[in-house]
C-alpha distance (Angstrom), angle and dihedral (degrees) to the residues before:
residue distance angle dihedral
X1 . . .
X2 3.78 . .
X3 4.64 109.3 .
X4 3.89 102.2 -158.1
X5 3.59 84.5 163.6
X6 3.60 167.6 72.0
X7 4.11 111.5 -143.6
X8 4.16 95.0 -118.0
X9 4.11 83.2 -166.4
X10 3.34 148.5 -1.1
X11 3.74 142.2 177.9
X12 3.84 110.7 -81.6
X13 3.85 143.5 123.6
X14 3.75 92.1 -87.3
X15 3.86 97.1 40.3
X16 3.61 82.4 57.1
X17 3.46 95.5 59.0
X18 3.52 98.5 42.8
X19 3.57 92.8 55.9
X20 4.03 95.2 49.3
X21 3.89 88.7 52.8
X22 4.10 84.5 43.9
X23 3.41 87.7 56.8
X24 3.97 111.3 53.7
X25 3.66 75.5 42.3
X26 3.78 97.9 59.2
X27 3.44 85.7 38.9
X28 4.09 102.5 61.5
X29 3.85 85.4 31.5
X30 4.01 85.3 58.0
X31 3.99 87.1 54.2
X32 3.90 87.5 55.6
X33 3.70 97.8 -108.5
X34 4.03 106.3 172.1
X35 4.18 93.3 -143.3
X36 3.97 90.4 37.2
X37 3.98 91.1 49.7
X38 4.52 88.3 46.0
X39 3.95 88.4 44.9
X40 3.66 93.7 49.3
X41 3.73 103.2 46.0
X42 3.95 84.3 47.1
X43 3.72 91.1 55.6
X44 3.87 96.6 38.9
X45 4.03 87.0 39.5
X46 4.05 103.0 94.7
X47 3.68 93.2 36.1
X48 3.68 96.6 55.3
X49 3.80 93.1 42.2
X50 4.09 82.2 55.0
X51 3.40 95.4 59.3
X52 3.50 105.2 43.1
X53 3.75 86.1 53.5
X54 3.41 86.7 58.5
X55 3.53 102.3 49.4
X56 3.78 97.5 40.5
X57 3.66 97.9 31.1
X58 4.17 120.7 -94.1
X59 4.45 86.1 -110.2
X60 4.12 90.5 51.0
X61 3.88 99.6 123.7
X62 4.39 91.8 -129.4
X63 4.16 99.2 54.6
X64 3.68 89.9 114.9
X65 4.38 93.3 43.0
X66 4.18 89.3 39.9
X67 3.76 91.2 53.9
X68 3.80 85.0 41.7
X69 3.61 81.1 56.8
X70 3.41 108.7 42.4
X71 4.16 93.6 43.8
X72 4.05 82.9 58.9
X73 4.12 90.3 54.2
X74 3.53 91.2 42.2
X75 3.88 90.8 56.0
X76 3.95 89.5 42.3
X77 4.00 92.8 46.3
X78 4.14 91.7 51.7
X79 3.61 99.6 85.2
X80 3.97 77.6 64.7
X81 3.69 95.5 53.8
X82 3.78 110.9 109.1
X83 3.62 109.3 169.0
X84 3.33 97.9 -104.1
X85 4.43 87.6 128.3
X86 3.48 122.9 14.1
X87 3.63 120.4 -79.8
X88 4.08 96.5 -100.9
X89 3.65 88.0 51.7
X90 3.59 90.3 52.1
X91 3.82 89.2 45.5
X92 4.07 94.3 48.5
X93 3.78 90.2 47.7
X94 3.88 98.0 57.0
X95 4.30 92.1 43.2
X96 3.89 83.8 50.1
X97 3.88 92.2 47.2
X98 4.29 81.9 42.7
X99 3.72 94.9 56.4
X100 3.34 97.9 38.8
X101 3.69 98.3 62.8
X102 3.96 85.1 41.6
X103 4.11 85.8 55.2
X104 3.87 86.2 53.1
X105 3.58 100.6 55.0
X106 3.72 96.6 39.2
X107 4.08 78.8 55.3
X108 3.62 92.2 51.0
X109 3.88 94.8 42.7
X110 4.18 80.0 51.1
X111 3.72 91.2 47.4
X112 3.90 79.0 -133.7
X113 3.60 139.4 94.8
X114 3.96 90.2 -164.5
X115 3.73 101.8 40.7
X116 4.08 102.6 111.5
X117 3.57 131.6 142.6
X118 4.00 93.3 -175.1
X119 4.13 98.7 83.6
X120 3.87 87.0 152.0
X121 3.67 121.9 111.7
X122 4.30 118.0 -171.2
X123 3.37 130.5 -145.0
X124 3.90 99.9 0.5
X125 3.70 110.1 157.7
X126 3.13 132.7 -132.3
X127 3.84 139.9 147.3
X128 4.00 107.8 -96.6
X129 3.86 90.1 -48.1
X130 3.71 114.6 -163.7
X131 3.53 119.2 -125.1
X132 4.28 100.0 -101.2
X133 4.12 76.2 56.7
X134 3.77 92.8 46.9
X135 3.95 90.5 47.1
X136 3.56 95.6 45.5
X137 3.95 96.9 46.8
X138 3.77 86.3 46.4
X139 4.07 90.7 57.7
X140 3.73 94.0 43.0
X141 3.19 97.2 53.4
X142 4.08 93.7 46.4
X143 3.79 80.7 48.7
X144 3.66 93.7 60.7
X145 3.94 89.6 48.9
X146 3.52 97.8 46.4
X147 4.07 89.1 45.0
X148 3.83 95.1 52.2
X149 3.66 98.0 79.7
X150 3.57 93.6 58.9
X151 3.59 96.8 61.3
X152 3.41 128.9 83.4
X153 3.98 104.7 -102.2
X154 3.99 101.5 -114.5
X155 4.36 86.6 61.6
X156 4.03 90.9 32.2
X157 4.04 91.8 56.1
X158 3.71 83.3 40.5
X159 3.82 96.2 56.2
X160 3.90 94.9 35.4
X161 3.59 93.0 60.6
X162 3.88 98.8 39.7
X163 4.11 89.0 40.0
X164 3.63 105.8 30.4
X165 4.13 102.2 31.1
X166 3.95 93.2 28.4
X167 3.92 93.1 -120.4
X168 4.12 121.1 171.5
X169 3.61 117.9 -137.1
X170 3.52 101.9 -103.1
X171 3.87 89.6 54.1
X172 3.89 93.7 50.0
X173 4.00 85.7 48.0
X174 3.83 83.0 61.2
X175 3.08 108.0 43.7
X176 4.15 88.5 44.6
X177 3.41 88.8 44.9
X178 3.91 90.9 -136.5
X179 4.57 132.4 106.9
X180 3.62 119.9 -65.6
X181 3.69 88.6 -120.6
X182 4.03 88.9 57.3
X183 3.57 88.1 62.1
X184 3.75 94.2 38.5
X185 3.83 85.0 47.4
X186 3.67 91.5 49.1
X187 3.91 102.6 42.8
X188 3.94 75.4 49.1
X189 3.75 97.8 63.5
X190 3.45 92.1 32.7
X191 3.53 95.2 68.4
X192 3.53 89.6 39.0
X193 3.33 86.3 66.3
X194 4.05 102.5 48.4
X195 3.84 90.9 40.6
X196 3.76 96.5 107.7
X197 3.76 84.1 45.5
X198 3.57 94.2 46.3
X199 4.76 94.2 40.0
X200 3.84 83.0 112.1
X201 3.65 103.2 45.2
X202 4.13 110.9 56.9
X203 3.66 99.9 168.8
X204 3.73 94.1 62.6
X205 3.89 93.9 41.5
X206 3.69 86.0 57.1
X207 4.23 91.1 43.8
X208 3.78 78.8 56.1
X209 3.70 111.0 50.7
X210 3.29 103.2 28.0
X211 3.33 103.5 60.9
X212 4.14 120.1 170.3
């Protein structure tokens, strides 16, 4: 199967951890605290700067104002926050949702959803890939950047986190707070969608619809 990614998180003894002391964090941030707020965007800094890099590209010229960006929605959206996912899931959700929409107007300023210099993908794992792997991870992934903004945004966010940050479908269902089928469903039409973009490239149409 097609890796477009690096796992941001997983279930694990120290994930666990992190995401109690995330949470009495997003908690006294949520109730405006001024050293809460400061130690929370410091702990949630590197992650969201890793996946807007992903989802824009890590050469796109705004990283540093996107994640500017997206750290200022994620502070605006906690009051929302319920605990229904855990707090980095929360916080990956809203940057993806931030550089989406930042994706579709630098489309619509391009007048083209496929115009993009930034073909590069960093850090994506794999073991001792050869270089036809290398290229051909590097233009699926672009693909699934460039193919975002045509989408409406329920199957875009959908596909961006299971493409992009390598989520399963029961851990997009809870961080969307919607039915595993809905995101089945979605990731469904989504790639029913790109699939005359996607005729020449199998193993990402399969990465798309079917989904674990």
């Amino acid at each position: 199967m097609l890796k477009l990614v690096e796992n941001v998180s997983r279930p694990g003894a120290s994930s666990e951890r992190r995401r109690d002391d995330l949470s009495a964090l997003a908690e006294a941030a949520r109730r405006c605290e001024p050293r809460a707020v400061r130690t929370f965007v410091t702990a949630i800094g590197p992650a969201v700067l890793r996946v807007v890099r992903r989802m824009v590209g890590p050469t796109h010229a705004d990283v540093e104002d996107l994640t500017q960006e997206a750290m200022i929605q994620i502070l605006a959206a906690l009051p929302r926050y319920r605990g229904e996912c855990s707090v980095l899931h929360f916080v990956y959700r809203i940057a993806v949702l931030a550089s989406m929409n930042a994706r579709r107007q630098y489309a619509a300023e391009k007048r083209s959803t496929l115009e993009y210099a930034d073909v590069e993908l960093d850090g994506v794992p794999a073991p001792e890939p050869g270089p036809e792997s290398t290229a051909a991870t590097h233009r699926a992934v672009n693909l699934v950047r460039a193919l975002l903004a045509t989408l409406p945004e329920p199957q875009a966010e959908a596909l961006a986190l299971h493409c992009v940050l390598g989520y399963t479908v029961a851990e997009i269902a809870q961080s969307t707070g919607v039915a595993a089928e809905t995101v089945r469903s979605r990731l469904r039409l989504a790639g029913q969608s790109l699939r005359p973009k996607l005729v020449d490239d199998r193993r990402l149409r399969e990465r798309i619809e079917g989904a674990p």
